[in-house]
C-alpha positions as CSV (number, residue, x, y, z in Angstrom):
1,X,-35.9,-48.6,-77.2
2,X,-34.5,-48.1,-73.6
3,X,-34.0,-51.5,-72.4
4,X,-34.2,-50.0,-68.6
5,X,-38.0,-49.7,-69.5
6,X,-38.5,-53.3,-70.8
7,X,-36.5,-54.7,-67.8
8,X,-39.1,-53.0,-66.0
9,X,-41.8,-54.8,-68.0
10,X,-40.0,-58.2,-67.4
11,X,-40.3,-57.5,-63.4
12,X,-43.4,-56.7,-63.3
13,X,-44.6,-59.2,-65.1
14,X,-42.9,-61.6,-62.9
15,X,-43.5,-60.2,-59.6
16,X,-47.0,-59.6,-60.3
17,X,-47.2,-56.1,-58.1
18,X,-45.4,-52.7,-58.6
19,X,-43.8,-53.2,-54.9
20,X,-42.1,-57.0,-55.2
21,X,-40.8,-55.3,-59.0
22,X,-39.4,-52.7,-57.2
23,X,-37.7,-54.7,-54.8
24,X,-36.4,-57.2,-57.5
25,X,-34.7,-53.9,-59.3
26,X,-33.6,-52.2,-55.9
27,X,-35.4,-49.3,-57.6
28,X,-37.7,-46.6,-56.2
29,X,-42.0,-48.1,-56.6
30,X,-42.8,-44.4,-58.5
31,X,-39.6,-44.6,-60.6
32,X,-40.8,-48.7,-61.5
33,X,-44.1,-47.0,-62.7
34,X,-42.8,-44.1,-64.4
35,X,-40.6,-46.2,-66.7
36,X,-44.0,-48.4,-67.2
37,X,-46.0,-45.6,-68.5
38,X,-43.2,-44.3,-70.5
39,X,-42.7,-47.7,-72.4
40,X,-46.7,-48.0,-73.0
41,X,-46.3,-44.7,-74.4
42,X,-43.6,-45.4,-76.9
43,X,-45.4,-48.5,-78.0
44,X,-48.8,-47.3,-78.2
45,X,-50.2,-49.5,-76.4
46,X,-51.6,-50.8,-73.2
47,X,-49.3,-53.9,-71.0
48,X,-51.0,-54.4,-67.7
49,X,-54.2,-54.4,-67.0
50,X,-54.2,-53.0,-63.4
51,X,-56.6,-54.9,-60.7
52,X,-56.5,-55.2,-56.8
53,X,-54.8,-58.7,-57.4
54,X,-51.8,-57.2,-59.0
55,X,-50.7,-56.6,-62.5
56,X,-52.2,-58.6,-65.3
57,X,-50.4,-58.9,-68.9
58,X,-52.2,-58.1,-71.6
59,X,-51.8,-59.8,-75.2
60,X,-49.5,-57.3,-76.6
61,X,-47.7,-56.9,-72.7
62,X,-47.2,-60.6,-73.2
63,X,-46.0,-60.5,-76.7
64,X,-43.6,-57.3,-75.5
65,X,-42.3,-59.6,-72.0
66,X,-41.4,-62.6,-74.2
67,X,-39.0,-60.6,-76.3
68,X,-37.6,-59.0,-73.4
69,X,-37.0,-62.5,-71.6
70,X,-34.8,-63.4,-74.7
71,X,-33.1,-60.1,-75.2
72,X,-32.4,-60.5,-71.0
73,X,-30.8,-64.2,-72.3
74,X,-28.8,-62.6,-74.9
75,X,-27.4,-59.9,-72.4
76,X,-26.2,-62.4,-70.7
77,X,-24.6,-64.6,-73.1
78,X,-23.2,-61.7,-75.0
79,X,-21.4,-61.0,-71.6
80,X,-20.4,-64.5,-70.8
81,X,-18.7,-64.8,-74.2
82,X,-17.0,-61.3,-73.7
83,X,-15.5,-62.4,-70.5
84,X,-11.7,-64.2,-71.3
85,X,-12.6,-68.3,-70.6
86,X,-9.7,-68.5,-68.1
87,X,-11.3,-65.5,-65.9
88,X,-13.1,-66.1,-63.1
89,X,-17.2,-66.0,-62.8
90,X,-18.2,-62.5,-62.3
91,X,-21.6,-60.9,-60.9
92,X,-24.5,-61.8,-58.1
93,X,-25.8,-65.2,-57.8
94,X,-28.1,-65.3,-54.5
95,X,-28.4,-68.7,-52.8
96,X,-31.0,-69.9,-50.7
97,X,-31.4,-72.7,-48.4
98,X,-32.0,-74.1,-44.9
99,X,-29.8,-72.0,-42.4
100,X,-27.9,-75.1,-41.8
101,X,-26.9,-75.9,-45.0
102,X,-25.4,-72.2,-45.5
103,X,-23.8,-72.2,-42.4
104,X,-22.0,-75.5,-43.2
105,X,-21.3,-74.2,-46.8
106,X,-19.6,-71.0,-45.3
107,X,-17.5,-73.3,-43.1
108,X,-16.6,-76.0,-44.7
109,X,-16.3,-74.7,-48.0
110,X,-17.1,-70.8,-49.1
111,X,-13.6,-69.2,-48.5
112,X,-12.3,-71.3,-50.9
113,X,-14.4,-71.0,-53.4
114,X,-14.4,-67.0,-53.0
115,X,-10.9,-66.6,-53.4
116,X,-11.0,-68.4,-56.9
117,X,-14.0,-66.5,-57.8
118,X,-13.2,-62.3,-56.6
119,X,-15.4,-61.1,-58.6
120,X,-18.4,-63.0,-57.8
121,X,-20.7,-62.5,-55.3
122,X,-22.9,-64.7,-53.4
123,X,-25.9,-63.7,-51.6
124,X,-27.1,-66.4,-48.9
125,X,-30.7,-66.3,-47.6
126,X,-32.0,-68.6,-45.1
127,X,-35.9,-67.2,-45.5
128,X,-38.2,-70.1,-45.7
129,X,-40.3,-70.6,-48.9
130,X,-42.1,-69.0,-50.3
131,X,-39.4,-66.4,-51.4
132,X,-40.3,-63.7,-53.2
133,X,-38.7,-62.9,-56.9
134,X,-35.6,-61.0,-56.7
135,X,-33.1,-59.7,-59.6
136,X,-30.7,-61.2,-58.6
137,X,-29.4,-65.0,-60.7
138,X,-30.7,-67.5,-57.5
139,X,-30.4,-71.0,-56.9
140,X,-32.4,-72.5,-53.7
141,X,-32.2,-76.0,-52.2
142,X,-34.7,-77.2,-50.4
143,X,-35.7,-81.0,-49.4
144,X,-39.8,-80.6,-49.5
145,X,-40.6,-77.3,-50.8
146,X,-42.5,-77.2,-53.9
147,X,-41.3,-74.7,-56.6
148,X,-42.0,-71.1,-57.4
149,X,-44.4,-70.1,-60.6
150,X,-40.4,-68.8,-62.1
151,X,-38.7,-71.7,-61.2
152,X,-38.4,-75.8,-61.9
153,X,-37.1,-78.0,-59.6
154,X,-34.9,-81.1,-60.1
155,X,-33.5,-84.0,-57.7
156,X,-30.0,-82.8,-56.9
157,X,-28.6,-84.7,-54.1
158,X,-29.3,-87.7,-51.0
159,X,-28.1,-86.6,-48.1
160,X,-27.7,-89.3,-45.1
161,X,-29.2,-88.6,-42.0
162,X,-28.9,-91.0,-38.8
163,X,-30.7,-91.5,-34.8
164,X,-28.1,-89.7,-32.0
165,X,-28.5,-88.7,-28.7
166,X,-26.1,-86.6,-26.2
167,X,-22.9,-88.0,-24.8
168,X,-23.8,-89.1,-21.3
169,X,-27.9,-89.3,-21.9
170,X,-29.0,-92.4,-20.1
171,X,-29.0,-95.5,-22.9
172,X,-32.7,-96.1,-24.2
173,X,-34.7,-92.6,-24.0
174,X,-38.3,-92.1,-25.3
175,X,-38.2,-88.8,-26.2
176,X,-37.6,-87.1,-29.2
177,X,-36.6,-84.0,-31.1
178,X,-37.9,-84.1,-34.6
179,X,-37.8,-82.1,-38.0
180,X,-41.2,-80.2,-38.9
181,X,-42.5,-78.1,-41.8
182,X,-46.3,-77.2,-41.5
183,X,-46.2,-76.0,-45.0
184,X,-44.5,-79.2,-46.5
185,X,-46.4,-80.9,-49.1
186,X,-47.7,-84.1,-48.4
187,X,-47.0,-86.7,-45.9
188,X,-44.6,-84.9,-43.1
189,X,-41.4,-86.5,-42.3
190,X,-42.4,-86.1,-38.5
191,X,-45.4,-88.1,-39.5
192,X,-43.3,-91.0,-41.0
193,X,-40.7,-91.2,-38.2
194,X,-43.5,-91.1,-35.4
195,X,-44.9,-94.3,-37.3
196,X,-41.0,-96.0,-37.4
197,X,-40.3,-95.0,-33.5
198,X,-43.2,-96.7,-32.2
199,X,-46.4,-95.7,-29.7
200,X,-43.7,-95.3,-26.4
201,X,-42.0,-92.4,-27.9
202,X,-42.7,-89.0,-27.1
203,X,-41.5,-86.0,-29.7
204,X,-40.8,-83.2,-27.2
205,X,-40.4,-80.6,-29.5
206,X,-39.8,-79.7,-33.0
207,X,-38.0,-77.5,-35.2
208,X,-37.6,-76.2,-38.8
209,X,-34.2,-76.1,-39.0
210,X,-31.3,-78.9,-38.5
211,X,-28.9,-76.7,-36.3
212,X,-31.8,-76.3,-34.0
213,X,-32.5,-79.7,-33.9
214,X,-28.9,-80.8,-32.7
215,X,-28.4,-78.0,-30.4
216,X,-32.0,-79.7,-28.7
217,X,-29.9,-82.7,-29.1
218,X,-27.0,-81.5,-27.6
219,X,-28.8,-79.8,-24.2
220,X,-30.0,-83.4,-23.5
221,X,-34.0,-82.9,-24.5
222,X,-33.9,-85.8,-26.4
223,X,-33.2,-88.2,-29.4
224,X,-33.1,-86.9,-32.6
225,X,-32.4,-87.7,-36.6
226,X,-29.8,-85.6,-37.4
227,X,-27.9,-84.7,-41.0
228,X,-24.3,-87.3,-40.7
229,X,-21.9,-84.3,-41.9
230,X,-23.1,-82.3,-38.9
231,X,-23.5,-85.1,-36.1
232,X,-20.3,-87.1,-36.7
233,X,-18.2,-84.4,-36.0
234,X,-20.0,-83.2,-33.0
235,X,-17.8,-84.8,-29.7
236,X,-21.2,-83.7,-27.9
237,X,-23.3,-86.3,-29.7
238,X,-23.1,-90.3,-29.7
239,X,-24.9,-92.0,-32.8
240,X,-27.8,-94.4,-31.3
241,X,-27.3,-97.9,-31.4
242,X,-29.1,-101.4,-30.2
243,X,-32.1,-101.6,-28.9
244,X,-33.0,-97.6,-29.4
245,X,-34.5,-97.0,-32.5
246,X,-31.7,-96.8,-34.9
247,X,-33.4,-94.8,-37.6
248,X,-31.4,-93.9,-41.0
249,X,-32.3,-91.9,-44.1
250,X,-31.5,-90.0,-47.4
251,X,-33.4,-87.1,-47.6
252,X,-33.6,-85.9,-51.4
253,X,-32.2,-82.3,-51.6
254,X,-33.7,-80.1,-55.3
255,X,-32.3,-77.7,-56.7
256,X,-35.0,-74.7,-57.7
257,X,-33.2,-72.7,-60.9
258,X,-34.9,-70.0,-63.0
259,X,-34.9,-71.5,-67.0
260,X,-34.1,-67.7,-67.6
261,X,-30.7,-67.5,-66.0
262,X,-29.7,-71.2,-66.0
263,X,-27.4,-70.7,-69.0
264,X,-25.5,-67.8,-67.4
265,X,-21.8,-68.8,-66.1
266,X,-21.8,-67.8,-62.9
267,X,-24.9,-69.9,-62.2
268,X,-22.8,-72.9,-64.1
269,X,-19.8,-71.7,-62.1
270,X,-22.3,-71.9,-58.4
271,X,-23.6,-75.2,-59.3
272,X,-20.7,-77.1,-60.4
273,X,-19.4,-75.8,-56.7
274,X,-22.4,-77.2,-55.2
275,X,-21.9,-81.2,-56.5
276,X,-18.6,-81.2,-55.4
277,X,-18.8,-79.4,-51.7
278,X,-22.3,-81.7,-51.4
279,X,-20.2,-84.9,-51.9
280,X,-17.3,-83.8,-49.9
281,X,-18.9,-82.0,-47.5
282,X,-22.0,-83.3,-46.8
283,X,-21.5,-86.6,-47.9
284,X,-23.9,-86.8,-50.2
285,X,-24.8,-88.8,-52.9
286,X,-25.4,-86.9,-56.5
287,X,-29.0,-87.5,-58.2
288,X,-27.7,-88.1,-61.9
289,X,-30.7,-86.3,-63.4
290,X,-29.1,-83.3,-61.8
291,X,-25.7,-83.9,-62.5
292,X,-26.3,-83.6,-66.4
């Protein structure tokens, strides 16, 4: 059997549509079809049933995409074992995050880690959940957002954040620039601080992204609670103190992994990068749960 066709299966069956299964492959949507109809017709039987919600396994399609999922595990153990132990981590792992914690990954620490790994590449995505699936191996971290239907999520880091305000703002300003996520789970965190600034501050504006927020920061609109390993460093920004609300958090950081790759060795190989860099780099304290 042509294990191009039951790869096809397997992304289907994840994706849940022809179109996102074609876009996980990088394959044409008629050629992702094709290969369907030819595998139901070597088998003799029927895998999807086809609706206007998307594509729906049947009994023996789910009997037929667990088999696959292990022969996909296999594949990729069989190619982690080939590979000399001393040789660096080879393949695509794509990462996804908040734009600021890629762009402080690419400058702090990426070229390093590149040059020890050639043959590895990394794909960075700053899309907001939800992501679609891709084929690609991916790790995403994310402080609030809840986990795909392919992936688990786990505690992986506390990463400090602390009150600041412009160099040269005038000493005890009311308003403030604040973190916000309208699709966040629960209790926002703009919610919370509003409560710990009190009823005479003002939030003049909001943003989904930390590099935003300290660039607001920066032009002089106002306060904000800013990530440490990007504020300290900034000669543009003066950490509040006194009387101002002196606000100061860990904001838990998880780590969203498909059970299907996390065995692989370049996702090992990405992850093991990750707790050191977070603790060097971003200061941050490791969740132990995560560091098993």
């Amino acid at each position: 059997m042509d294990w191009s066709h039951l790869k096809v299966a397997l992304a289907i069956a994840r994706a849940g549509t022809l179109t996102r299964a074609s876009h996980m492959l990088d394959m044409d949507q008629t050629t992702v079809g094709r290969r369907l109809t030819a595998l139901e017709g070597q088998l003799g039987t029927i895998l999807f049933a086809r609706s206007k919600s998307g594509f729906i396994p049947t009994d023996q399609g789910r009997t037929v995409i667990e088999h696959a999922r292990r022969i996909e595990i296999q594949l990729g153990q069989m190619t982690d074992i080939l590979q000399d132990q001393a040789e660096a981590a080879v393949g695509v792992v794509r990462l996804i995050s908040n734009s600021w914690v890629l762009q402080h990954l690419a400058k702090r620490a990426l070229k390093e880690f590149l040059e020890i790994h050639p043959r590895l590449e990394l794909r960075l995505s700053g899309r907001l959940p939800p992501v679609p699936p891709h084929g690609e191996s991916t790790i995403s971290l994310w402080f609030d957002a809840p986990a795909s239907a392919l992936e688990f999520a786990t505690p992986f880091c506390r990463i400090p954040y602390a009150s600041y305000s412009a160099v040269g703002a005038p000493a005890g300003g009311t308003d403030w620039v604040l973190f916000r996520d309208d699709d966040a789970p629960g209790p926002t965190m703009t919610r919370q601080l509003q409560k710990r600034l009190g009823p005479d501050a003002r939030v003049a504006m909001t943003a989904t992204d930390a590099a935003v927020l300290r660039e607001c920061v920066v032009g002089g609109i106002g306060n904000g609670l800013l990530p440490e390993c990007l504020a300290e460093a900034d000669p543009l920004l003066k950490r509040l103190r006194g009387a101002t609300p002196n606000i100061t958090l860990d904001r838990v950081l998880h780590m969203h992994l498909n059970p299907d790759t996390l065995q692989s060795r370049r996702v090992k190989v990405v992850i093991d990068w990750l707790r050191q860099v977070m603790v060097r780099d971003f200061g941050a304290e490791l969740i132990q749960q995560a560091a098993k």
